[in-house]
Backbone bond lengths (Angstrom), bond angles and torsions (degrees), N, CA, C in turn:
res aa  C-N    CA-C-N  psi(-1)  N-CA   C-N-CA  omega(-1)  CA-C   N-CA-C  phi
1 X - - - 1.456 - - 1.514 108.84 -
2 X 1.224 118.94 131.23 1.428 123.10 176.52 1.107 130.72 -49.29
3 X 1.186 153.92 107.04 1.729 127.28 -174.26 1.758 105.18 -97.41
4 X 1.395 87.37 137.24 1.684 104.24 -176.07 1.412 91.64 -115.35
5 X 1.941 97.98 152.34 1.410 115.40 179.78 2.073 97.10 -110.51
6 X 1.043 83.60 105.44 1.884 95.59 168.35 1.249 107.23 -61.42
7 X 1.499 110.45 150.28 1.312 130.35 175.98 1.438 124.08 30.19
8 X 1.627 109.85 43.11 1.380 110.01 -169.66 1.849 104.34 -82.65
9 X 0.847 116.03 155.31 1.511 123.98 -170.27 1.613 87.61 -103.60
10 X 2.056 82.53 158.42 1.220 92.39 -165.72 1.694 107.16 -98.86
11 X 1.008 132.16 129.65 1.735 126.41 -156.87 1.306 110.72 -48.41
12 X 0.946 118.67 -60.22 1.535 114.78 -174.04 1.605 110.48 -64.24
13 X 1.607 124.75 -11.34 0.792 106.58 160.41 1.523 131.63 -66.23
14 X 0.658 118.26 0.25 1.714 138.96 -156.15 1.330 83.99 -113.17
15 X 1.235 147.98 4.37 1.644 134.65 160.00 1.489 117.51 -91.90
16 X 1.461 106.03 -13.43 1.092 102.63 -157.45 2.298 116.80 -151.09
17 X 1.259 82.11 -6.36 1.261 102.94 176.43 1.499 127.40 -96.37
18 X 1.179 136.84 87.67 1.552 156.95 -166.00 1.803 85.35 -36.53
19 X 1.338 115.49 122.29 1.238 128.19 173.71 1.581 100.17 114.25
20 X 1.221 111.97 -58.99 1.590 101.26 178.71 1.503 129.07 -42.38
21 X 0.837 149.89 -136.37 1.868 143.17 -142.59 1.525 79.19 -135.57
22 X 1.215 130.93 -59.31 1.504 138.43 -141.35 1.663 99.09 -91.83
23 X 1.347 91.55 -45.66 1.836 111.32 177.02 1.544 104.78 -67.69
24 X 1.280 134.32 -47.84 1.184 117.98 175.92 1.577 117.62 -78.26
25 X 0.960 129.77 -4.59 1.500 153.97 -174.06 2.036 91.29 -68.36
26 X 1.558 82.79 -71.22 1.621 95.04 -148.59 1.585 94.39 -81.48
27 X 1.329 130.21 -32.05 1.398 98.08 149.04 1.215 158.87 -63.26
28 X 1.511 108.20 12.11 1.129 114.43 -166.32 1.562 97.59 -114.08
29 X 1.579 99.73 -26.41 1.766 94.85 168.63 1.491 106.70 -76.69
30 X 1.304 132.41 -9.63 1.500 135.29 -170.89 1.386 101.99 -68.65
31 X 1.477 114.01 -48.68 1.306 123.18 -166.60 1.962 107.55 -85.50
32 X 1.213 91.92 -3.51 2.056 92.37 -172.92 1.705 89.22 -82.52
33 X 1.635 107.06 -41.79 1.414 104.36 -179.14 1.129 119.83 -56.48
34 X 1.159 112.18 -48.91 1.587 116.73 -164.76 1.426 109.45 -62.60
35 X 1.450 128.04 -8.95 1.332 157.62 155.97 1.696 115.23 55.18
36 X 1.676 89.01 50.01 2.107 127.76 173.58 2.004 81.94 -59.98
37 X 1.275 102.12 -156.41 1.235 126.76 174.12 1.740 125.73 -41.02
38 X 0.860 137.46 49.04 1.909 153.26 -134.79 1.666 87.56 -51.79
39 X 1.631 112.42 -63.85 1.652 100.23 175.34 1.422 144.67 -17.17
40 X 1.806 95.26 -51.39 1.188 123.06 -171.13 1.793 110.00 -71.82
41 X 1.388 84.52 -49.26 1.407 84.71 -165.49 2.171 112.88 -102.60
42 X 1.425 98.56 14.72 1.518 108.35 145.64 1.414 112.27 -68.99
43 X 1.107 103.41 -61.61 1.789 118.21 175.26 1.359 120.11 -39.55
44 X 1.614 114.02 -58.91 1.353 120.83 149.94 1.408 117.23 -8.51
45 X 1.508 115.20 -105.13 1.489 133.22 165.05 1.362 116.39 -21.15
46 X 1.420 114.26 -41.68 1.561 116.20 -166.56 1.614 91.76 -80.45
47 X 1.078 134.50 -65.67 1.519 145.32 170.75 1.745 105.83 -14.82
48 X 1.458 109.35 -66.74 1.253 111.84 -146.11 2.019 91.27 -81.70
49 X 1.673 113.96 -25.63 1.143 97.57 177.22 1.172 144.63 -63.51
50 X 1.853 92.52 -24.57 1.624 118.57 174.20 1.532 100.33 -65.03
51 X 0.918 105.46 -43.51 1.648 108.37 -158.39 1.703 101.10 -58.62
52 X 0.806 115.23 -60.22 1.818 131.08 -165.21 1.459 94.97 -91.21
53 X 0.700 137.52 12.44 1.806 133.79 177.96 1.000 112.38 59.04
54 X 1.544 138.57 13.31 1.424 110.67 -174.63 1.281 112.80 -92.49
55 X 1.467 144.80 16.01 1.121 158.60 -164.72 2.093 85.46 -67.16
56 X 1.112 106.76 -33.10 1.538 109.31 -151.06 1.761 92.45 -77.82
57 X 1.557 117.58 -18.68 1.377 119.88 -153.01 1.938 94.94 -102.45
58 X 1.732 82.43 -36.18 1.598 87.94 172.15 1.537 119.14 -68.10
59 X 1.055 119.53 -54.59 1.522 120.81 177.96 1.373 120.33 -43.91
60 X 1.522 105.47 -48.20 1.643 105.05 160.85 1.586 137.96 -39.70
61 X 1.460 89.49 -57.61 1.093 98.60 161.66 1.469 138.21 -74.21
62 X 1.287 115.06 -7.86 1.526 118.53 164.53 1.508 116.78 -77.62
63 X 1.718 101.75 -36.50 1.371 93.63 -175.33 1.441 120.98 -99.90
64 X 1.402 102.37 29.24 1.722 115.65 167.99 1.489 100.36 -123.59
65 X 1.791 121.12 7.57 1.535 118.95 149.88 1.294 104.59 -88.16
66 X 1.701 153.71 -24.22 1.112 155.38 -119.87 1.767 87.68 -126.40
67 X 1.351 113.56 -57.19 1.338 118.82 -178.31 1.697 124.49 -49.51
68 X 1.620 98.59 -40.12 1.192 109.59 -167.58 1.815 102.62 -97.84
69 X 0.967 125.91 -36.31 1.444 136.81 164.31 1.376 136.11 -74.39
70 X 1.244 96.61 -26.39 1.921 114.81 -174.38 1.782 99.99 -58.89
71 X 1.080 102.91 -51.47 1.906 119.29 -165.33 1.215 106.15 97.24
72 X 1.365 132.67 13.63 1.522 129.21 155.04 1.648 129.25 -48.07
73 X 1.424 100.76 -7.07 1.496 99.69 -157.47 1.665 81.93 -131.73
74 X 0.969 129.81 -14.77 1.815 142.30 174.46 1.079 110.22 -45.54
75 X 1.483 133.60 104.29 1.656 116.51 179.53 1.504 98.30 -111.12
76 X 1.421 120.41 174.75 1.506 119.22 -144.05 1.678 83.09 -99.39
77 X 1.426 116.42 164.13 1.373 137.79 162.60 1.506 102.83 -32.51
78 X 2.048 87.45 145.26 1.707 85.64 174.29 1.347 135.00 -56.59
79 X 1.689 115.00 -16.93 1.342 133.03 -166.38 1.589 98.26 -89.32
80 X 1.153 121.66 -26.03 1.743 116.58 167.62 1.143 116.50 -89.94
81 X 1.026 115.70 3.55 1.707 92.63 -178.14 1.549 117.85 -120.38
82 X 1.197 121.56 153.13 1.235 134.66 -139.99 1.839 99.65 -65.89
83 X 1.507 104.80 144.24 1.366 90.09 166.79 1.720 103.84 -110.50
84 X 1.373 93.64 138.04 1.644 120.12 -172.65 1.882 99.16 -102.79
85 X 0.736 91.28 -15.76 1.869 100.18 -179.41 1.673 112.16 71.60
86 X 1.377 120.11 -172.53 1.162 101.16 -163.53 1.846 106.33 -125.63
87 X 1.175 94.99 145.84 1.453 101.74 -157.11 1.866 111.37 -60.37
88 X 1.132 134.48 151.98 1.772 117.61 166.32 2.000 91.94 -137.84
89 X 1.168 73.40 153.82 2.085 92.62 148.60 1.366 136.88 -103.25
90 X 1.382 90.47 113.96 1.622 116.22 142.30 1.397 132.85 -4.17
91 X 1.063 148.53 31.85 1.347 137.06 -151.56 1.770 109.51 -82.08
92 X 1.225 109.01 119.78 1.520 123.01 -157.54 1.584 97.27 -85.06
93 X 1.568 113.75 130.25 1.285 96.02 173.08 1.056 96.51 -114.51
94 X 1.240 154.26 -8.95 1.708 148.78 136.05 1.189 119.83 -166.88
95 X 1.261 120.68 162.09 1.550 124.69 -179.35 1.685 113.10 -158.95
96 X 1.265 129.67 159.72 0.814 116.29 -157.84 1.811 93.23 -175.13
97 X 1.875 105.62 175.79 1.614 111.00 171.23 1.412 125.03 -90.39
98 X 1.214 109.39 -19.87 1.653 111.66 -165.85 1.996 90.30 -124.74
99 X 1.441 94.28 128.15 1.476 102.60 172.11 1.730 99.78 -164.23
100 X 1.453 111.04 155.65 1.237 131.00 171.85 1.673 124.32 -17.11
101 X 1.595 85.79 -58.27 2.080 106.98 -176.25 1.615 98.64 -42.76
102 X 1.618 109.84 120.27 0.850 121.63 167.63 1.969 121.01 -113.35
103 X 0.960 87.56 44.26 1.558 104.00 -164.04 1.754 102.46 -89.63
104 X 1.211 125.84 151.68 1.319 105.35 169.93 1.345 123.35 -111.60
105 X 1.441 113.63 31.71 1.546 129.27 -167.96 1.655 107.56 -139.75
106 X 1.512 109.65 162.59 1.541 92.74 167.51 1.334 122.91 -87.69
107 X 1.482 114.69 155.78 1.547 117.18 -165.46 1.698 93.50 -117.92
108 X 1.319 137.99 148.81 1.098 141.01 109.46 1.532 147.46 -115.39
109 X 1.070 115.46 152.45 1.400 117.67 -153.03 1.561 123.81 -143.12
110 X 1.085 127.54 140.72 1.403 120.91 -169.41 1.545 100.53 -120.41
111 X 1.206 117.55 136.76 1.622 130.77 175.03 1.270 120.94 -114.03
112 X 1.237 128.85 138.81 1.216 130.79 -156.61 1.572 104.53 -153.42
113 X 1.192 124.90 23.32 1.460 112.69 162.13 1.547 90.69 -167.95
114 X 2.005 107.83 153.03 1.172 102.22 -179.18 1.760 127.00 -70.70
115 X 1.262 130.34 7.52 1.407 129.08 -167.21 1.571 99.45 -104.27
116 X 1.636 109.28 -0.28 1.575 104.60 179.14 1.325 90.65 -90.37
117 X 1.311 108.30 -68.47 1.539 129.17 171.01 1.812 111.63 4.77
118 X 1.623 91.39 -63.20 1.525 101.31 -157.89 1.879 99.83 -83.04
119 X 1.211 117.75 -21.33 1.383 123.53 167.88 1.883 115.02 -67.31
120 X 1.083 97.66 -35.36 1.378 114.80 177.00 1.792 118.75 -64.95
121 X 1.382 77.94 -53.60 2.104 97.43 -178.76 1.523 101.52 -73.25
122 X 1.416 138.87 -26.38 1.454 142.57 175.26 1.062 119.12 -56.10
123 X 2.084 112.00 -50.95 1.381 135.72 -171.98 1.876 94.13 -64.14
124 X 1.585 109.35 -70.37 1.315 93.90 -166.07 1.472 116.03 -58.76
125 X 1.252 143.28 -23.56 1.224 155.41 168.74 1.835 133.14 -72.06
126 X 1.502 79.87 3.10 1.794 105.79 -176.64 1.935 105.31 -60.16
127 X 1.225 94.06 -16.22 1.735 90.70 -157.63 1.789 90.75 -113.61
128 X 1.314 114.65 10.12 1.277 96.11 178.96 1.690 106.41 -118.40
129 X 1.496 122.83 147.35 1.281 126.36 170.06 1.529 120.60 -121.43
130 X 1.195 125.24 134.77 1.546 119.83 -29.48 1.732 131.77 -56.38
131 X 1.584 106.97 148.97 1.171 86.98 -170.88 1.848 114.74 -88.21
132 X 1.717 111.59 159.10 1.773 98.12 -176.95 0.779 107.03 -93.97
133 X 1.656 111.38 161.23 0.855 122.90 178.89 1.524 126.47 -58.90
134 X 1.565 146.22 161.33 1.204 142.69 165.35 1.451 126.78 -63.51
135 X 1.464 126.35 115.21 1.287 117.02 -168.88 1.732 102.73 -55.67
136 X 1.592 106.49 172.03 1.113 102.01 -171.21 1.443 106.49 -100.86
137 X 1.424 138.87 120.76 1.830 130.48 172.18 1.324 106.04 -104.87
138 X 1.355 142.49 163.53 1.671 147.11 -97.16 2.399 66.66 179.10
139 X 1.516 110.12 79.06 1.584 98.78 -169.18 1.843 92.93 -87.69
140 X 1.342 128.83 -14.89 0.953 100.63 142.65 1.831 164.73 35.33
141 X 1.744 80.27 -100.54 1.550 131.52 -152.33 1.592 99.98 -101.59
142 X 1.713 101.73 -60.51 1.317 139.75 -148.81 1.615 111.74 -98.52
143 X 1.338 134.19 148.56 1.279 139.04 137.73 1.431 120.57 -96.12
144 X 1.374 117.64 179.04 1.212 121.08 162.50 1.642 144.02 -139.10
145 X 0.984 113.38 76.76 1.665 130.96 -164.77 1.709 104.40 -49.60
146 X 1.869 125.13 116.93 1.224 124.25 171.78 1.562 99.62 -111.04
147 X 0.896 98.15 164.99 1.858 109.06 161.29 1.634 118.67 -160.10
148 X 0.667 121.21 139.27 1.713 142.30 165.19 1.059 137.76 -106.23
149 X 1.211 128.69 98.66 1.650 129.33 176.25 1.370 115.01 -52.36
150 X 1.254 106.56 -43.69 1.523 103.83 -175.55 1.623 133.63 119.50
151 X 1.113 144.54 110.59 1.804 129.06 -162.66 1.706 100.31 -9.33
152 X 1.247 119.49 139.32 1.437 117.11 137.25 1.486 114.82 -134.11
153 X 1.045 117.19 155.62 2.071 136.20 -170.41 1.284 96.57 -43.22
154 X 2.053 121.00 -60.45 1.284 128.50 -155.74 1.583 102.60 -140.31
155 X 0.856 109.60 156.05 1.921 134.08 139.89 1.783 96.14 1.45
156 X 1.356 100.22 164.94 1.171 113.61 144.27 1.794 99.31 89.97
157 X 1.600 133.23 -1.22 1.003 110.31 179.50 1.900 100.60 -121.41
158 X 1.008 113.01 152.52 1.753 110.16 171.29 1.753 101.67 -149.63
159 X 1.111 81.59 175.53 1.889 105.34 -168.18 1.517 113.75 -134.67
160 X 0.891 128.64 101.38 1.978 114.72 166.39 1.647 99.93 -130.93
161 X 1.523 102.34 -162.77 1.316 119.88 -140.10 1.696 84.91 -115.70
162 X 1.291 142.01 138.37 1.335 154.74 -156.42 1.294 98.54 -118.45
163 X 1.546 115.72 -150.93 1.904 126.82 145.53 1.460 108.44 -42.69
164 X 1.568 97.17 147.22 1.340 120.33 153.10 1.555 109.53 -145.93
165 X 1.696 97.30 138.98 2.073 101.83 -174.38 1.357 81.87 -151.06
166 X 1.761 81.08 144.99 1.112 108.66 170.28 1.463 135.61 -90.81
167 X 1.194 116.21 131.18 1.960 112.89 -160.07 1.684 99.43 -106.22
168 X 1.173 116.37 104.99 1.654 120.36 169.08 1.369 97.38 51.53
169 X 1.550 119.25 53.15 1.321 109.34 157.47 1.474 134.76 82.07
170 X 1.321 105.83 -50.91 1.206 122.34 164.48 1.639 122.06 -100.63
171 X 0.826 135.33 -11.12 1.594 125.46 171.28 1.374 114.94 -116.42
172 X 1.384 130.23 145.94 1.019 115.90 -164.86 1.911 89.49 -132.59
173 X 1.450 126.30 140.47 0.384 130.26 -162.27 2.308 105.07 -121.82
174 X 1.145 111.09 92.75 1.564 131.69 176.29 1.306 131.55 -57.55
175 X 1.241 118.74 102.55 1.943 100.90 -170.67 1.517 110.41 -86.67
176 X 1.298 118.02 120.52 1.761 109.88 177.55 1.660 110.11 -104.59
177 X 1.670 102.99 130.18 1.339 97.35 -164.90 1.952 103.84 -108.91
178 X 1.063 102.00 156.04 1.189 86.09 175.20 1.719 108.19 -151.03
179 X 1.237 108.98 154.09 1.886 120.10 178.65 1.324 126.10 -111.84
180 X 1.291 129.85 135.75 1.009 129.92 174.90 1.352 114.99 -130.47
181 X 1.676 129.26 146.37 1.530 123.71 -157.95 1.354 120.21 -83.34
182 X 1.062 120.98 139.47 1.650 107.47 171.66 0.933 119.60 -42.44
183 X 1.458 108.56 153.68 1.535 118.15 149.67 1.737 125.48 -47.20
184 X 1.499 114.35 99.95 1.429 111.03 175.33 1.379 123.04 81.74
185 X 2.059 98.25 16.44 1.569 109.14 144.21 1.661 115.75 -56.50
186 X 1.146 94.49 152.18 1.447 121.24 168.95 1.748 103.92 -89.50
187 X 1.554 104.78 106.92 1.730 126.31 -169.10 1.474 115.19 -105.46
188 X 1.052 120.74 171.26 1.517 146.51 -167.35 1.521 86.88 -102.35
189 X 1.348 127.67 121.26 1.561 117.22 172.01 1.040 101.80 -121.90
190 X 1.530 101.78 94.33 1.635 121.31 161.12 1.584 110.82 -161.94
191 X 0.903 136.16 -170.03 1.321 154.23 -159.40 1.600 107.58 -81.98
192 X 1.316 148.30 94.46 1.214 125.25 156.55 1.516 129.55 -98.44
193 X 1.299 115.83 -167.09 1.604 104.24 176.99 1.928 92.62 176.38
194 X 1.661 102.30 81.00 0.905 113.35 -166.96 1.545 109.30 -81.07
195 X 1.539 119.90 137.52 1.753 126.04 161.16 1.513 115.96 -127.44
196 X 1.611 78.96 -171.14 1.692 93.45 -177.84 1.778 100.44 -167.85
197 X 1.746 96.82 134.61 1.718 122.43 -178.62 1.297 85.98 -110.44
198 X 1.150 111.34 162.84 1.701 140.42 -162.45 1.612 108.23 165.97
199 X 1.364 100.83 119.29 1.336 96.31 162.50 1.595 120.12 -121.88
200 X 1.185 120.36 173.13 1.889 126.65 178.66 1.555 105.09 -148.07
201 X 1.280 88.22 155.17 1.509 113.08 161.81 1.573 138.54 -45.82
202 X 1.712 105.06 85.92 1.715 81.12 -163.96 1.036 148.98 -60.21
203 X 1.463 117.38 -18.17 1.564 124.46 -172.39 1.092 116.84 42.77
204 X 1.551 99.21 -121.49 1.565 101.15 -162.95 1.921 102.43 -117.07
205 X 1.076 89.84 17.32 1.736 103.82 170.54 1.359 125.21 -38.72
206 X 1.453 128.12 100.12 1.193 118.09 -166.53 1.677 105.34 -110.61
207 X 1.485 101.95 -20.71 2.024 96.81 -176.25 1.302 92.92 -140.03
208 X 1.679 113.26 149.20 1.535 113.70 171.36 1.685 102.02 -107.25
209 X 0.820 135.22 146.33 1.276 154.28 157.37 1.634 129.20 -88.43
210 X 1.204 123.23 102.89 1.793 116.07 -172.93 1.056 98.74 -100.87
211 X 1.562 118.04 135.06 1.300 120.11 167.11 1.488 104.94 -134.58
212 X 1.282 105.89 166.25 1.702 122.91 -159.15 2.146 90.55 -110.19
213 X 1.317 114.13 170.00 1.152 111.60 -148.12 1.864 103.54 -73.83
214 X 1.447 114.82 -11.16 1.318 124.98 -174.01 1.610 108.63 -113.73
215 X 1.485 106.27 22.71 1.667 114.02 136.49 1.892 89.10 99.50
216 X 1.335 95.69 -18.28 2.098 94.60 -170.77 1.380 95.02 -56.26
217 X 1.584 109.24 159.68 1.522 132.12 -177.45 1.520 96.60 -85.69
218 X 1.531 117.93 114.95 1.565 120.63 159.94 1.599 109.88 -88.02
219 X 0.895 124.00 -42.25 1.911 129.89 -178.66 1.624 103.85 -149.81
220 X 1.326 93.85 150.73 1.485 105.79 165.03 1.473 94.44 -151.40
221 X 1.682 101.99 133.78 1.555 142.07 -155.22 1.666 102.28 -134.96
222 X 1.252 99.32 123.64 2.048 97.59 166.63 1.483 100.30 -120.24
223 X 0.931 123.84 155.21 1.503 151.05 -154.69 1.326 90.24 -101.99
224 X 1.684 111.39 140.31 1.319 115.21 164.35 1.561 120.69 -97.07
């Protein structure tokens, strides 16, 4: 047996026909305008939206008028707003746990010509046979960011190079991160003395700035 749907309305009537979903909708904003009794005919609107579900279509749409209109999302002119400077990369040219630095503190250091460079790459490479060769940097172009953690007893600690932004061009500001092992890790028991090479783009870089992961000043270095 066929099943028929009785008295189904015809859709588009429902856009435009007083009683339908859309029709009782928009008369009820007709009458908020015309601005008779406001109580009544809030209620109205609110009534008929619950009823027909579109409350769910309305809300959407109010709160993608609220978002875009409110000024919540408005950020102030370019001339007010804060300069954070602009971010660059790090490009790591290696790092590692076991190296030369026999220092028992952390060191950082900035290099700026290749005959430091290659004195530098010897020291950490003192303990290895054969030793490699020095990558090649363009000093130029290029700087060169070192760091050193420093002797430690065991395993378990390292150092590398985080963020770096640039402040008005000239200062560059370096994040140095560093690890230390848990309590009642299972360690490497031997000697380490973990680093990290990184170089960047010099531009117009005139001071480096090291900072530790909670923004404090570890060194400040100006470029010759």
């Amino acid at each position: 047996t066929a099943t028929t749907c009785r008295n189904r309305p015809n859709p588009t009537s429902l856009l435009f026909v007083k009683g339908g979903r859309w029709g009782d909708l928009l008369t009820g904003l007709n009458r908020l305008l015309k601005r008779g009794n406001l109580t009544n005919n809030y209620y109205y609107v609110f009534q008929h939206l619950v009823k027909t579900r579109l409350y769910i279509i309305f809300s959407f749409l109010l709160l993608i008028i609220v978002m875009n209109f409110g000024g919540c999302n408005k950020l102030p002119p370019a001339d007010k707003q804060k300069n954070t400077g602009e971010n660059l990369y790090l490009i790591t040219i290696e790092s590692g746990s076991y190296s030369g630095y026999n220092g028992s503190g952390m060191s950082l250091e900035i290099i700026e010509n290749k005959n430091r460079f290659y004195d530098l790459y010897q020291t950490i490479h003192s303990i290895d046979l054969p030793q490699p060769e020095p990558p090649e940097i363009d000093f130029n172009t290029e700087i060169v960011l070192a760091a050193f953690f420093g002797r430690k007893p065991t395993g378990g600690y390292s150092i590398e190079f985080g963020d770096a932004q640039l402040v008005d061009k000239s200062k560059l500001n370096a994040e140095v991160l560093t690890k230390e092992p848990l309590t009642g890790s299972i360690l490497t028991q031997a000697v380490t003395s973990p680093y990290a090479l990184a170089s960047v783009k010099r531009g117009e870089i005139k001071e480096i700035v090291f900072l530790n992961r909670d923004g404090d000043i570890l060194k400040q270095i100006k470029l010759h």
